[in-house]
C-alpha positions in Angstrom: 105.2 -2.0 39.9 104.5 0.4 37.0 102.5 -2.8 35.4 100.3 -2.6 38.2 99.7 1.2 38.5 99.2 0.9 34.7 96.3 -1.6 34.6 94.7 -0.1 37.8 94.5 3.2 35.8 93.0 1.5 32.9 90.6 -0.6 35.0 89.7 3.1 36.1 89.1 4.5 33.0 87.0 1.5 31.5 84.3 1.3 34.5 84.9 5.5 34.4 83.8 5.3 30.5 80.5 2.3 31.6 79.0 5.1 34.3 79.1 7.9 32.5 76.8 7.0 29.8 74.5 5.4 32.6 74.3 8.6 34.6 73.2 10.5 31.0 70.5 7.6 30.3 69.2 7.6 34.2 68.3 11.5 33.6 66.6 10.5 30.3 64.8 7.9 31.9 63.4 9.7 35.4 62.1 12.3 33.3 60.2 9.8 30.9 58.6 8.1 33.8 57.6 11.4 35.6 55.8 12.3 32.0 54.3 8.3 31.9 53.0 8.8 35.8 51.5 12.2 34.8 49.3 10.8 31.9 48.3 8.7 34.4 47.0 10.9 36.7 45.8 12.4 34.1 43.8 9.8 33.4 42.9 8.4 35.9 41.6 12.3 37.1 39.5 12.4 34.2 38.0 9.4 33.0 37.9 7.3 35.8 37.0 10.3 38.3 39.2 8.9 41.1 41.3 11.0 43.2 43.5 8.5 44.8 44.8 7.3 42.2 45.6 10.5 40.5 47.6 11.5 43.8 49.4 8.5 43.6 50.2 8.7 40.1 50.9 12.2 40.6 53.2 11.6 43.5 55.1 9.1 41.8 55.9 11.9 39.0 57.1 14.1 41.9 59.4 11.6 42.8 60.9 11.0 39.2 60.7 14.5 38.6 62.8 15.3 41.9 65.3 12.7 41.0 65.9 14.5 37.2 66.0 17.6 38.8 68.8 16.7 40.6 71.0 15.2 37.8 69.8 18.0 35.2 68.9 21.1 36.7 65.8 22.5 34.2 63.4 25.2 35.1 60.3 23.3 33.4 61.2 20.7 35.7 60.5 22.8 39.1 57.6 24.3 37.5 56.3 20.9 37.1 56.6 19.5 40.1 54.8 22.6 41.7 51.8 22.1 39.4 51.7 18.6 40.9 52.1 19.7 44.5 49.0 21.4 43.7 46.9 19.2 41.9 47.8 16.5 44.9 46.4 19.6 47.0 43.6 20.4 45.4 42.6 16.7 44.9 43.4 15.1 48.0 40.6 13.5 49.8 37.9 14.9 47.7 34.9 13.7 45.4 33.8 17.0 44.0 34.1 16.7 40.4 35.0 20.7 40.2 38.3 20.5 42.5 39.0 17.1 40.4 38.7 18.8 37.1 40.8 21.5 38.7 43.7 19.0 39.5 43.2 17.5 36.5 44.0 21.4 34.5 47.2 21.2 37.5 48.4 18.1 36.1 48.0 18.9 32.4 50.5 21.4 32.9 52.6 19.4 34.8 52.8 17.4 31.7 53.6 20.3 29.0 56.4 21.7 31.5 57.9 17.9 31.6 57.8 18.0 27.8 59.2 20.7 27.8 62.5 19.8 28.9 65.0 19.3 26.0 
C-alpha cells in the first residue's frame, strides 16, 4: 500500500516537473508570435497598402497578446493590445492612405510595448 502511494506521488511530481517548464515557454512563445503578427501588420500596412490584412495580422497579435497577458501579467502588454484595438479601428474598412498610415504609427507602437516586455 505505501509502494503504491509512493509511486503515485512520484508519478506526480515527474509530470508536475514536465508542465511547469511548458507553461514558462507557452508565455515566451505567445508573446513572440504577437510581436511576429505585428511586423506583419506592419507590413503589410505599409508597403503593400492593404488594410485587411493588417487587421488580420493585427488581430491575430491581439489574440497572442491576450493569451500572454493572462499567464504574465505586464503593463506593456495591455498598452499594446490597446494600440492595436485602435489601429484595427482606425483601419478597418478603409482605403485612405492617411487613416492607413495612422494605423500603421498604432501598430508601430504596439510593437515597441511588446518589446518591451522583459
Amino acid at each position: 500500500m505505501t509502494t503504491r502511494r509512493l509511486m503515485i506521488a512520484l508519478m506526480g511530481l515527474c509530470l508536475g516537473a514536465f508542465v511547469v517548464p511548458q507553461i514558462a515557454l507557452a508565455a515566451a512563445t505567445h508573446i513572440e508570435q504577437a510581436i511576429k503578427e505585428t511586423q506583419e501588420a506592419i507590413q503589410a500596412g505599409s508597403q503593400a497598402h492593404h488594410s485587411s490584412s493588417l487587421v488580420e495580422h493585427a488581430d491575430n497579435a491581439i489574440d497572442h497578446a491576450k493569451l500572454a497577458q493572462k499567464e504574465q501579467a505586464n503593463p506593456h502588454i495591455k498598452s499594446g493590445i490597446l494600440h492595436l484595438r485602435k489601429a484595427i479601428k482606425t483601419a478597418k474598412g478603409t482605403h485612405s492612405s492617411r487613416r492607413l498610415n495612422l494605423a500603421v504609427k498604432h501598430a508601430e507602437k504596439a510593437l515597441v510595448d511588446f518589446k518591451a516586455v522583459p
